[in-house]
KOLMISE-797496 format. One record per residue (C-alpha): x negated, y, z; residue in one letter; residue number from 1. Coordinates in steps of 0.1 Angstrom, whole numbers, plus 2048, in hexadecimal, padded with zeros to 3 digits. Layout:
<recs>
[rec [X,Y,Z],"a",NUM]
...
</recs>
This chain:
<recs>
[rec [7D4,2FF,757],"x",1]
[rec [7C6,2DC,761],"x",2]
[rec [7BB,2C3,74B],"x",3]
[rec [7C4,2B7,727],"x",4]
[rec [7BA,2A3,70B],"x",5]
[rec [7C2,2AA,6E6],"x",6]
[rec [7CE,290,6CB],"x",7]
[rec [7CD,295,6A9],"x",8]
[rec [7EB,28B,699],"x",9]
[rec [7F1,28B,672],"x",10]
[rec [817,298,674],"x",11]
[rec [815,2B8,68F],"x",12]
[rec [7ED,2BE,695],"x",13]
[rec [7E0,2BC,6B6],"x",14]
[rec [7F9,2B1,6CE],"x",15]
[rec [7EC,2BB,6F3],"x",16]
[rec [7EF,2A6,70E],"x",17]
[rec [7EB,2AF,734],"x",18]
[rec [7DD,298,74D],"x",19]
[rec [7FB,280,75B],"x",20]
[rec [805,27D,734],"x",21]
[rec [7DF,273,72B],"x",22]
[rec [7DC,25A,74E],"x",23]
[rec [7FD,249,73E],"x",24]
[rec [7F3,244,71D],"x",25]
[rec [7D8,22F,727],"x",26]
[rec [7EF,215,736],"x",27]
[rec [7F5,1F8,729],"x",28]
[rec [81C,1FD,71D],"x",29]
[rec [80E,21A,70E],"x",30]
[rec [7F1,20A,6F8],"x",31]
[rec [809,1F0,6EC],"x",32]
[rec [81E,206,6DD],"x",33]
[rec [7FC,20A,6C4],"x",34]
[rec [807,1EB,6B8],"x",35]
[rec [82D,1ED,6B4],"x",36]
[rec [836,1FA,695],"x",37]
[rec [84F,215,692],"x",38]
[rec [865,209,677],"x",39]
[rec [860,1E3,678],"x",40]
[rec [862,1D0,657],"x",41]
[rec [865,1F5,641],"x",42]
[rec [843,1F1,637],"x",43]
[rec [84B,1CF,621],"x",44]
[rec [85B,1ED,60E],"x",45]
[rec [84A,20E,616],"x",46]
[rec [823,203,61A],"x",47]
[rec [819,223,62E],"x",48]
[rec [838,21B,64C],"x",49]
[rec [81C,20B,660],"x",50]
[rec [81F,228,680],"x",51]
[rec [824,21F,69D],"x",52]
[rec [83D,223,6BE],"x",53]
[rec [819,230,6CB],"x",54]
[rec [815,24D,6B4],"x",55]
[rec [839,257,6B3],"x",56]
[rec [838,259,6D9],"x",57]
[rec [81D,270,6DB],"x",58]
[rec [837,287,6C4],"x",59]
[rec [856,282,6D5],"x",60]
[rec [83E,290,6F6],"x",61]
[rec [829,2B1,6DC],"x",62]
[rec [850,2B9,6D7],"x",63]
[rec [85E,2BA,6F9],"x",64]
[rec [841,2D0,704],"x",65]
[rec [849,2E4,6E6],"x",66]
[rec [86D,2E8,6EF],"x",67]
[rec [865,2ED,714],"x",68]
[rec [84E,30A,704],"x",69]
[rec [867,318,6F3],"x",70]
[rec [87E,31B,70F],"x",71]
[rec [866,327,724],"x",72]
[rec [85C,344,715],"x",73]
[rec [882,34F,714],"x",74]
[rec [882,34C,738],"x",75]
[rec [89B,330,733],"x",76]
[rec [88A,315,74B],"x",77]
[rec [88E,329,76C],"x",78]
[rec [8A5,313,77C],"x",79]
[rec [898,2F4,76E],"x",80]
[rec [880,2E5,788],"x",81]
[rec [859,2D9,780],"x",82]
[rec [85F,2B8,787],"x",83]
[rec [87F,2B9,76C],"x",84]
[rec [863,2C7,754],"x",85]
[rec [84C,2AD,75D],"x",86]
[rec [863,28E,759],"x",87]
[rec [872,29D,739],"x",88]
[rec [850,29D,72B],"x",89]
[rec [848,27C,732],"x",90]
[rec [863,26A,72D],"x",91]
[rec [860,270,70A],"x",92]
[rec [83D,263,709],"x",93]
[rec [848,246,71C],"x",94]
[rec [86B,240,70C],"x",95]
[rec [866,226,6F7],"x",96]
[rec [84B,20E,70E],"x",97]
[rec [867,1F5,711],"x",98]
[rec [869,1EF,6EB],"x",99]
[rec [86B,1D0,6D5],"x",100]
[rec [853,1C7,6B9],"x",101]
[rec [862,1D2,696],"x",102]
[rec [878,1EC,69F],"x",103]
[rec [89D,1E4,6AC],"x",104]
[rec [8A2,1C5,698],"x",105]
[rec [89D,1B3,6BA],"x",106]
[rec [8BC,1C4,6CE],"x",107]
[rec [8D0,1BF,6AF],"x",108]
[rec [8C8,197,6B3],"x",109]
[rec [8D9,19C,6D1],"x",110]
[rec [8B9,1A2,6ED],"x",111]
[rec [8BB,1BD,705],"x",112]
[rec [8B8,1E1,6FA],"x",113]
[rec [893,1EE,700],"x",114]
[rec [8A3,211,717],"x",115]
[rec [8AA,1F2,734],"x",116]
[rec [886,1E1,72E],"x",117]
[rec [871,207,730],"x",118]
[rec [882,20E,74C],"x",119]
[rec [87C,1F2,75E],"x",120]
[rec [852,1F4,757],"x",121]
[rec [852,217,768],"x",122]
[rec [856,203,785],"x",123]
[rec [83E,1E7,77F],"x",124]
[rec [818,1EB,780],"x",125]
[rec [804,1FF,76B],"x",126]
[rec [81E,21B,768],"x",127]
[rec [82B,219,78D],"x",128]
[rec [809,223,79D],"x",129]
[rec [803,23A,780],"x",130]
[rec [822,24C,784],"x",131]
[rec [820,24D,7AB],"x",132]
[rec [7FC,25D,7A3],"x",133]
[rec [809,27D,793],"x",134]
[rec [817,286,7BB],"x",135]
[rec [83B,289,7AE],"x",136]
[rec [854,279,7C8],"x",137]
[rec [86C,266,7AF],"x",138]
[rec [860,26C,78F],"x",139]
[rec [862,244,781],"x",140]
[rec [88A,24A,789],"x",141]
[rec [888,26E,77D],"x",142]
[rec [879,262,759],"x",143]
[rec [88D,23F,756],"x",144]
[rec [8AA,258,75A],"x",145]
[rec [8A4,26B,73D],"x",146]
[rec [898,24A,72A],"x",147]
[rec [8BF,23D,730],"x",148]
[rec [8CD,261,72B],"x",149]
[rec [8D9,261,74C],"x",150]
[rec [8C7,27B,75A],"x",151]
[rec [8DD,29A,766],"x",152]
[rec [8C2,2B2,760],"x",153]
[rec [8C9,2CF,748],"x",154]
[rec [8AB,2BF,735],"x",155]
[rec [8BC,2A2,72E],"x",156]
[rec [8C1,2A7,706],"x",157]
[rec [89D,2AA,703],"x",158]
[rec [8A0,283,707],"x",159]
[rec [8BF,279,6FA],"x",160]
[rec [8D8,289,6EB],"x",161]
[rec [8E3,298,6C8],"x",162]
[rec [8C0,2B0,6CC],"x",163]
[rec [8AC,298,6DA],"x",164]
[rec [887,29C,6CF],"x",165]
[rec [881,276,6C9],"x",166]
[rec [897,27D,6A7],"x",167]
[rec [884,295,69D],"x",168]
[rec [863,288,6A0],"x",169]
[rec [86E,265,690],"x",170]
[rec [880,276,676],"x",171]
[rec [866,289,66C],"x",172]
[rec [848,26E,66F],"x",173]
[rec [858,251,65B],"x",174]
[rec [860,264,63F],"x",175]
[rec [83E,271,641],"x",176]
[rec [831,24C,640],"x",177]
[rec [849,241,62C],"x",178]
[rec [83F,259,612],"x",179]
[rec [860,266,60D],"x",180]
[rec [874,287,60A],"x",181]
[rec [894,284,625],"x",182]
[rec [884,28A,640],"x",183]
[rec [882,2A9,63D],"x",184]
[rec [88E,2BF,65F],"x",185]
[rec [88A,2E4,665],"x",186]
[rec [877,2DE,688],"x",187]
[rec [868,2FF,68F],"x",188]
[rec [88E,311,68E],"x",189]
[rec [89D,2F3,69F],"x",190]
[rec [885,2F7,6BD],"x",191]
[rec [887,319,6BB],"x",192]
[rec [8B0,31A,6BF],"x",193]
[rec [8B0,302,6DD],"x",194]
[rec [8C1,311,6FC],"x",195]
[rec [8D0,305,71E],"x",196]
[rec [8F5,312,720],"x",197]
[rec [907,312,73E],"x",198]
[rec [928,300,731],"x",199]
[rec [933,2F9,754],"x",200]
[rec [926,312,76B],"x",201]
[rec [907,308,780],"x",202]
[rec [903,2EC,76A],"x",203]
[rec [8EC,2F8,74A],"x",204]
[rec [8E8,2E1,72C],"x",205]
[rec [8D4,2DF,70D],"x",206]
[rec [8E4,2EE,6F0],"x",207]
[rec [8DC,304,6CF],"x",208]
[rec [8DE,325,6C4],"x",209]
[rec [8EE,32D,6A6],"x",210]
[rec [8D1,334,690],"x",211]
[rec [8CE,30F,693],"x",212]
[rec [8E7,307,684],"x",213]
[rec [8DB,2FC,660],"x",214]
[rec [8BC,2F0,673],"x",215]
[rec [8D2,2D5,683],"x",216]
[rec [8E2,2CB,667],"x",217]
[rec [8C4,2C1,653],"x",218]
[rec [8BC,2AC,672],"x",219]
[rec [8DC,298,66B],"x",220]
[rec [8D8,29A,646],"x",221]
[rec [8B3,28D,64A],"x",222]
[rec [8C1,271,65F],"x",223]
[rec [8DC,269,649],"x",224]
[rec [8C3,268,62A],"x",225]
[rec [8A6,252,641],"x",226]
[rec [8C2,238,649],"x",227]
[rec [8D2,234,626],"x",228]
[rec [8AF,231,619],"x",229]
[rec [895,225,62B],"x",230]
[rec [8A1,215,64E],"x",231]
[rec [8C0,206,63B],"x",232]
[rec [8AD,1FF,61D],"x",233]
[rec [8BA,1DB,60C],"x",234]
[rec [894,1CA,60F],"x",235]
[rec [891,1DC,631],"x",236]
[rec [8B2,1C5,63C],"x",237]
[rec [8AB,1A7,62C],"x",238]
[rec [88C,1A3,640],"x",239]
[rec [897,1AD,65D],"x",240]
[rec [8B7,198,661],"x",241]
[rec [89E,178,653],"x",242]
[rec [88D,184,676],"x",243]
[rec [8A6,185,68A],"x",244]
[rec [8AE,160,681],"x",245]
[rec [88B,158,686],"x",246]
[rec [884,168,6A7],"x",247]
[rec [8AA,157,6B2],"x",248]
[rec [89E,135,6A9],"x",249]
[rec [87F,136,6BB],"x",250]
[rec [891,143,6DC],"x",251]
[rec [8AE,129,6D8],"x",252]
[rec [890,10D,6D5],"x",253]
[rec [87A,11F,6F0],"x",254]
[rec [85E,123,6E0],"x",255]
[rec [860,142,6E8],"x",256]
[rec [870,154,709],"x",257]
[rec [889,179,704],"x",258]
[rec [870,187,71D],"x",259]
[rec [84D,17D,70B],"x",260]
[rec [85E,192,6ED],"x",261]
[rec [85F,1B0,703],"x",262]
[rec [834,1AF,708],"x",263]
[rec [832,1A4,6EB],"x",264]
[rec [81C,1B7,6C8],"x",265]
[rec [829,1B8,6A3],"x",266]
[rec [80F,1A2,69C],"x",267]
[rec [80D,18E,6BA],"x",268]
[rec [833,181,6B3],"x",269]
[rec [82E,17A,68F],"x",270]
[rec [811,165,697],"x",271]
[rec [829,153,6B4],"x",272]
[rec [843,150,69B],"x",273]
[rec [82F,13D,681],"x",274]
[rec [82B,11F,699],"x",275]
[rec [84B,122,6AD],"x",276]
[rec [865,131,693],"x",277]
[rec [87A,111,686],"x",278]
[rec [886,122,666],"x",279]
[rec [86A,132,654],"x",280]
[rec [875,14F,655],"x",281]
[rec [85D,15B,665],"x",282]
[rec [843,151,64B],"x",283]
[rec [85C,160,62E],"x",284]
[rec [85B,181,63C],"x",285]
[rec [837,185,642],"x",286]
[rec [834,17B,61B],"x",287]
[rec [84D,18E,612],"x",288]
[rec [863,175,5FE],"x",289]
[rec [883,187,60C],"x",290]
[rec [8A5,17B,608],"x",291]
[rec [8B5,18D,5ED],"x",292]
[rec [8D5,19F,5EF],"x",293]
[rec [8F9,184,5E0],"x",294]
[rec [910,1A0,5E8],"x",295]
[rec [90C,1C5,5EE],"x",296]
[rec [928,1DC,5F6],"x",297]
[rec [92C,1FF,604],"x",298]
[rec [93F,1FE,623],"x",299]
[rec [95A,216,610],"x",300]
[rec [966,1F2,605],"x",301]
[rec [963,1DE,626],"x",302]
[rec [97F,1DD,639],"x",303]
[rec [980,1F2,65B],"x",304]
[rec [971,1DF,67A],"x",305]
[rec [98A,1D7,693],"x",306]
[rec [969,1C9,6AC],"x",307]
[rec [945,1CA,6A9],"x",308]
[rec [938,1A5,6A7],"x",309]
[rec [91F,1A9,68F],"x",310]
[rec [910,1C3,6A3],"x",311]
[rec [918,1B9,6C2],"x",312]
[rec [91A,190,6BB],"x",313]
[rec [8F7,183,6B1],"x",314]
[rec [906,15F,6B8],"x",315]
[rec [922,163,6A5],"x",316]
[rec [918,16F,689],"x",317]
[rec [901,156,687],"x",318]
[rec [915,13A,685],"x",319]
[rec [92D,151,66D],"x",320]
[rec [90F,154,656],"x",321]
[rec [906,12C,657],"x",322]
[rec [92B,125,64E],"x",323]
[rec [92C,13F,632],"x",324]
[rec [909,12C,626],"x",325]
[rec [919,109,626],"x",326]
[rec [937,118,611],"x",327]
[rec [922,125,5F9],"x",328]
[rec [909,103,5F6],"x",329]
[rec [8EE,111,60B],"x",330]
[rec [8DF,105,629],"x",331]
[rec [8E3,113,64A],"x",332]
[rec [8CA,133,64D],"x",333]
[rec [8CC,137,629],"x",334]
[rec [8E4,155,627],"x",335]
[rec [8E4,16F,63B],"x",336]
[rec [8FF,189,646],"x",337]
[rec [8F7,1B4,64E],"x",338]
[rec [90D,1CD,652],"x",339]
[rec [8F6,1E4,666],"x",340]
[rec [907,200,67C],"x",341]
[rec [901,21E,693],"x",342]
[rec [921,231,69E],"x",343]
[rec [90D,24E,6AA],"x",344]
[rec [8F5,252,68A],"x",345]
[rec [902,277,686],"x",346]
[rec [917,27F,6A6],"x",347]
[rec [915,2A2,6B7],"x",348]
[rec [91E,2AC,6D1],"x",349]
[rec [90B,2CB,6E2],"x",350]
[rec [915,2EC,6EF],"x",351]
[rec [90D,30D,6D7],"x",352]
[rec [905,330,6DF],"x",353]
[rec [914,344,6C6],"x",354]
[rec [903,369,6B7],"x",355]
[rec [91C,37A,6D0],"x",356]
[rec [916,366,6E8],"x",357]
[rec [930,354,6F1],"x",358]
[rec [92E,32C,6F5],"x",359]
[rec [93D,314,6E1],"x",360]
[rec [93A,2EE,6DB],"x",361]
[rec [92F,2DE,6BC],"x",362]
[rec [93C,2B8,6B9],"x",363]
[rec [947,2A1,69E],"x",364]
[rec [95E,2BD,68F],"x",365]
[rec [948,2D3,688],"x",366]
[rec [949,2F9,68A],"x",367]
[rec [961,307,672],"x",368]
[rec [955,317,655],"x",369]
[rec [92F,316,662],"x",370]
[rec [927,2F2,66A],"x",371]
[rec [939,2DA,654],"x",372]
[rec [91F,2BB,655],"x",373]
[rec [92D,2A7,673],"x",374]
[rec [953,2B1,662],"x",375]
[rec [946,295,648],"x",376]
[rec [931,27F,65C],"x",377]
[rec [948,265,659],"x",378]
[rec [945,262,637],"x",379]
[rec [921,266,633],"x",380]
[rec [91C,249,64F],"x",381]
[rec [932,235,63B],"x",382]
[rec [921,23D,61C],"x",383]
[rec [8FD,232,629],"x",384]
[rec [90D,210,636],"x",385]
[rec [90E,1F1,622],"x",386]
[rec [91D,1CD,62B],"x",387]
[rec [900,1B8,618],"x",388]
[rec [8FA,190,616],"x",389]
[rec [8DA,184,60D],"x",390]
[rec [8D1,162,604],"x",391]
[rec [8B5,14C,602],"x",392]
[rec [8BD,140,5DF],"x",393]
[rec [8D7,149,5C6],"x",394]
[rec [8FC,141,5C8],"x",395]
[rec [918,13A,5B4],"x",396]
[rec [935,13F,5C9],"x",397]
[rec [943,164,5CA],"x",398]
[rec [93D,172,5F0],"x",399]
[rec [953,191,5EC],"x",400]
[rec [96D,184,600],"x",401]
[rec [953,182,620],"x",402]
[rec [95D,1A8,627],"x",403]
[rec [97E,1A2,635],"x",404]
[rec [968,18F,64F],"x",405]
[rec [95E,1B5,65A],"x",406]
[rec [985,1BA,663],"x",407]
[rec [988,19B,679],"x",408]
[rec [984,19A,6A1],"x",409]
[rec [96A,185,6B3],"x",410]
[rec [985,170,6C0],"x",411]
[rec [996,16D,69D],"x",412]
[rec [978,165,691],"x",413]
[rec [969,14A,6AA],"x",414]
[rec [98F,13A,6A4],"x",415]
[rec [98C,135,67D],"x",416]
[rec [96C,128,683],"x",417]
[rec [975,113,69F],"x",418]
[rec [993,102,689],"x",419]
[rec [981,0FD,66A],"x",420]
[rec [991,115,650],"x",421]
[rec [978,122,636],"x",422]
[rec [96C,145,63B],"x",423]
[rec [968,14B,615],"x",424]
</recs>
């Protein structure tokens, strides 16, 4: 059987680990996720969200061998090679060793995403030689191929896809920590329902049986509840946009580099930011004196985005948000601008064995008469969005009109500002 060490863990008991999983977790990359918390600024509103990337790791990699379990016994894996098992297993203990302090509020200040920077530390020292000592020929590629969901192994959904067990485990653990009740996911019947169908012949690919069914909608649903109220919450934005400014400042100044924010420690970057952030933000956030919310409307009233700057546009935005802030008599960094987004919050798309066994494939419309929640994802993604301007201080001056700004392009945008016509 080989060797193994046990864990305790306070959401799914003992979580096993065998000896290449235990040889990696005492890496470096791997002990600093100890000190990264899992859902950034959240615990400025929900005190117990202090878990880490660390511990949420060690579930995402308990589930996989779960799920590989599962298929296992129903003789499922037979064509699936070791070394797919292996790298499946690991990758989701190592998926998230490329990630930023607090959360994703660094990518969405425009840095790069934290798939690129874990895949590149597989190939760097600690992890290189520690891979290379499990006797696997290719397993850093292997496992940085299931990190960026490029992997063409029938395992691949494991990792990433509408299944993928990362969900399930953060689901499941922040609302835990967060004390509250929408978390709430029916994982025993989901792994129990996972399958690899042959869609394409020769080519298999994780999917569900349909006894799943209603255990993968409360996996949406629970998403959809977690992001309206808890990662979306209004104090939960407010900091983290006064963040984004301040870690933005202290890069333009270069006080601080982009790739010292990829080593870097929750606490480690707060304490840079205190000497090198320009704004004060910084030192806002950490005692909590938040920006409070001028405008706040569901996105039911925003006007449809034709292009993505404020996702896509850190630099933009900023300089949309310090000309909103002069119109309305504050100073620049004074008002702030969120209209957070994530296209694929409740997307699906995954092959399903039905009870006669034929094959069918679930996606965003749903199953007719059986599996209606993607039918009205649309609507419930809309529904847990909000367009939301905070401010330092009070204002006087009515900000309503800043949601036609959603509708404009970048170009139209950089344009207006460019030729000195108000926003407002």
């Amino acid at each position: 059987m080989g060797e193994f060490e046990v864990i305790r863990d306070p959401l799914w008991d003992n979580i096993r680990l065998e000896g290449a999983a235990s040889t990696l977790l005492d890496t470096a990359p791997m002990q600093r996720l100890r000190y990264v918390r899992q859902l950034g600024h959240a615990f400025l509103v929900y005190p117990g969200a202090t878990h880490t990337r660390f511990e949420h790791a060690l579930g995402a990699y308990h589930l996989t061998r779960r799920a590989l379990a599962a298929l296992e016994e129903r003789g499922e894996l037979g064509p699936v090679p070791e070394e797919d098992r292996l790298a499946a297993r690991l990758a989701a203990l190592l998926h998230d060793i490329g990630h930023y302090p607090f959360s994703h509020a660094l990518e969405e200040a425009g840095f790069p995403h934290h798939e690129g920077l874990g895949v590149a530390r597989l190939g760097r020292e600690p992890l290189a030689s520690g891979l290379a000592g499990v006797g696997v020929p290719g397993l850093g590629a292997s496992i940085g191929r299931f990190i960026t969901g490029q992997s063409h192994s029938p395992l691949r959904g494991l990792i990433s896809g509408s299944l993928d067990l990362d969900k399930i485990d953060y689901l499941s653990r922040d609302a835990r920590m967060c004390g509250v009740p929408y978390g709430a996911v029916d994982v025993d019947r989901l792994l129990a329902s996972l399958t690899l169908i042959e869609v394409v012949p020769g080519r298999p690919e994780l999917g569900v049986q349909e006894k799943g069914i209603s255990a993968l909608e409360s996996l949406l649903f629970s998403k959809y509840q977690m992001y309206r109220n808890v990662y979306w919450h209004h104090a939960v934005r407010s900091a983290t946009c006064m963040f984004k400014r301040a870690v933005r400042a202290a890069v333009a100044t270069r006080a601080i580099t982009a790739e010292a924010l990829a080593d870097a420690t929750d606490d480690a970057l707060t304490e840079r930011l205190f000497a090198a952030d320009p704004t004060g933000l910084a030192r806002a956030v950490h005692g909590r004196r938040l920006f409070k919310r001028a405008l706040d409307l569901p996105a039911s009233e925003v006007p449809p985005e034709r292009d993505s700057w404020i996702r896509s546009r850190a630099d933009l935005l900023e300089l949309v948000e310090d000309r909103l802030a002069r119109e309305s008599g504050l100073a620049p960094g004074e008002l702030l601008l969120d209209f957070p987004s994530n296209p694929s919050m409740l997307a699906v798309d995954l092959p399903l064995r039905t009870r006669s066994g034929t094959v069918e494939r679930l996606t965003g419309q749903g199953r007719a008469g059986q599996f209606g929640l993607p039918r009205v994802a649309e609507e419930l993604y809309e529904s847990a969005r909000r367009l939301r301007v905070f401010t330092a201080r009070p204002v006087t001056v009515d900000l309503t009109a800043a949601r036609e700004l959603v509708a404009l392009t970048a170009l139209e945008l950089e344009a207006r500002l460019g030729d000195g016509r108000k926003l407002l």
